[in-house]
C-alpha positions in Angstrom: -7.2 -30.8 3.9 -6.8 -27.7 6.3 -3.4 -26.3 6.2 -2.6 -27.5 9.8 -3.1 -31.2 8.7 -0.6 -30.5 5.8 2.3 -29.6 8.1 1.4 -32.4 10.5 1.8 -34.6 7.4 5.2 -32.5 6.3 6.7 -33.0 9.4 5.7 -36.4 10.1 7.6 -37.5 6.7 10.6 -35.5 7.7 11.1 -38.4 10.6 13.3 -41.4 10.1 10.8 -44.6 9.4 11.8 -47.3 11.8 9.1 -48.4 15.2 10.7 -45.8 17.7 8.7 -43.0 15.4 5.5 -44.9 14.9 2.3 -43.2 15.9 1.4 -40.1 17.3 4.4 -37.7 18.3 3.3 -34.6 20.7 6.4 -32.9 19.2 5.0 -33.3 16.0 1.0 -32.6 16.6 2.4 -29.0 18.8 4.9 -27.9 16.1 2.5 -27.7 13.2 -0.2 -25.3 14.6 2.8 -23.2 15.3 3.9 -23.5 11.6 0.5 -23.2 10.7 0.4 -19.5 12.5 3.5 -18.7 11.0 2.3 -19.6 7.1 -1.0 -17.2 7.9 0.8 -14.1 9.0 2.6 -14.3 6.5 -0.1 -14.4 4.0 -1.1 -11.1 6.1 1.8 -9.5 5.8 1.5 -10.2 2.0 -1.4 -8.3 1.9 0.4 -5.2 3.4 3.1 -4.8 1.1 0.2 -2.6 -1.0 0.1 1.0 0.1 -3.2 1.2 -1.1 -4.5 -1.6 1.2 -2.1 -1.4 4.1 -3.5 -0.8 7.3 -0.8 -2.5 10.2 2.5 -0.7 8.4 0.6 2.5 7.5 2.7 4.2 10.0 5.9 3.0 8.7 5.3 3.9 5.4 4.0 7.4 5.6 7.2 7.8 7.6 8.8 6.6 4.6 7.0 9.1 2.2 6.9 11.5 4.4 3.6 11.8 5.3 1.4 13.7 6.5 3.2 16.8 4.3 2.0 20.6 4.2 0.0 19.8 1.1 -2.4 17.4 4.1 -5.6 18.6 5.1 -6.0 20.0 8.9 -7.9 17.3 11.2 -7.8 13.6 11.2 -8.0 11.9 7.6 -9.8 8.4 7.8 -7.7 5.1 6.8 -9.2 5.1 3.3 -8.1 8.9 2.9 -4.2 8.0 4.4 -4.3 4.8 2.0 -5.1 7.0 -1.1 -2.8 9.6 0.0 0.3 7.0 0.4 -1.0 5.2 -3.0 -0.9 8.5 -4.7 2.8 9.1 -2.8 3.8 6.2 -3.7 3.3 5.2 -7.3 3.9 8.9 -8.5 5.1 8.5 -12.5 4.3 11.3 -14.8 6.8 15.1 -15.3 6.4 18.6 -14.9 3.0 19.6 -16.9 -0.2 20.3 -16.2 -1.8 16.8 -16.8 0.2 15.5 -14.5 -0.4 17.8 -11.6 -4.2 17.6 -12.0 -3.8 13.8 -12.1 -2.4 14.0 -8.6 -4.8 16.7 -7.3 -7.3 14.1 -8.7 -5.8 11.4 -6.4 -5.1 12.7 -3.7 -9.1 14.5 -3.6 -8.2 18.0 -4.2 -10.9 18.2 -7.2 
């Protein structure tokens, strides 16, 4: 059953029973595409919640990271380079040692 149909069914058994709600409601049959639009943007939004895959809120979260920082590259970095850079940004874990900071130069394609 297409997810459309399931909120057409939800809302329909919201109503009261009784002959003045029997049969097709346009109320009904218009709200749940709407609901319907609603539930798949939100599984889109899920989706962006990853720096690593976010494309929409990239902007937002560079901001947040402040990105691009002096350590960028000159020119334009593709997505996929912005993504890693944000990932790398963002999920930082490790101290002050060498290891460490060849890990990030690793991540963030200094290497």
């Amino acid at each position: 059953m297409a997810l459309q149909d399931e909120y057409t069914q939800l809302l329909y058994h919201l109503l009261p029973e009784g002959p003045a709600w029997d049969g097709e409601n346009p109320l009904i049959e218009g709200l749940a595409p709407s609901l319907n639009r609603v539930h798949q943007r939100a599984d889109e939004l899920m989706a962006e919640i990853d720096p690593a895959r976010t494309t929409e809120l990239i902007d937002r979260y560079e901001h947040l990271y402040g990105l691009p920082d002096s350590c960028a590259p000159e020119g334009v970095q593709t997505l996929q380079q912005r993504q890693q850079r944000l990932d790398a940004k963002a999920n930082v874990a490790g101290g002050i040692n060498e290891r460490f900071y060849r890990e990030q130069l690793d991540a963030l394609g200094y290497t």
